[in-house]
N, C-alpha and C positions, 0 to 999 in steps of 0.2 A: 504494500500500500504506500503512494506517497504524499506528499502535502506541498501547499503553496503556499509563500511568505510574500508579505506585502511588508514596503516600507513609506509610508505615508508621511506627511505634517498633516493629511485632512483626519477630520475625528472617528470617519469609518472608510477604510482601500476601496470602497466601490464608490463612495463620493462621487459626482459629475464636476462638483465646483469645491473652492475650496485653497490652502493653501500648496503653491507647487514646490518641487527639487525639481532644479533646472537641468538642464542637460551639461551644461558648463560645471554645475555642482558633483554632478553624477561625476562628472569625466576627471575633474580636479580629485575625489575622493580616489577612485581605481590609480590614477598616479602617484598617489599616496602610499600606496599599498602594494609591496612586492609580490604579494600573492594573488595578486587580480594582473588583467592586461586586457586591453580593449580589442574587438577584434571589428576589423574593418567591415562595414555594410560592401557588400557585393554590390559592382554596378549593374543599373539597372532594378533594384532592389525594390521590391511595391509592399514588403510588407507595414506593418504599423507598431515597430518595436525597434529601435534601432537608438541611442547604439548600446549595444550588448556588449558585458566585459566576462568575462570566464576564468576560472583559475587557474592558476598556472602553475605547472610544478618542473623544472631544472628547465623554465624558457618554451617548453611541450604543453599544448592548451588542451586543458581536458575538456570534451565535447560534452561531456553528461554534465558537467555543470555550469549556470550562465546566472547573471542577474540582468535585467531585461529592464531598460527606464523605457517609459513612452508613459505620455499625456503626466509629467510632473508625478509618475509612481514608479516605485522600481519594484518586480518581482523577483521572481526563483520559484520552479517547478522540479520537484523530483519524484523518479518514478520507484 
């Protein structure tokens, strides 16, 4: 079984409106953090989550894990 993490400032993760984490915020935090690394939106890209940063361990991105910002929230889904 897995579970999904929201990280919010609004008072509940499915909010419509509300206080945002920018994308500048997001990206400044992941370069903070040697265990995180951003990975590049694919050109051409049309999804609605971008940009995604994953963990990283010796520089190799682990695929099964990701935090996901889009609309001023940032996720994580694991299976």
């Amino acid at each position: 079984m897995g579970y999904d993490l929201h990280i919010t400032r609004r008072e509940n993760w499915f909010d419509e409106e509300g206080p945002l984490i920018t994308a500048a915020e997001f990206e400044a935090a992941v370069d903070h953090d040697p265990d995180l690394a951003l990975v590049p939106v694919p050109n051409g890209w049309l999804g609605d989550r971008e940009p995604v940063a994953q963990l990283a361990a010796d520089a190799v991105l682990l695929q099964e894990a990701g935090l996901h910002w889009c609309a001023g929230r940032i996720s994580s889904k694991t299976q």
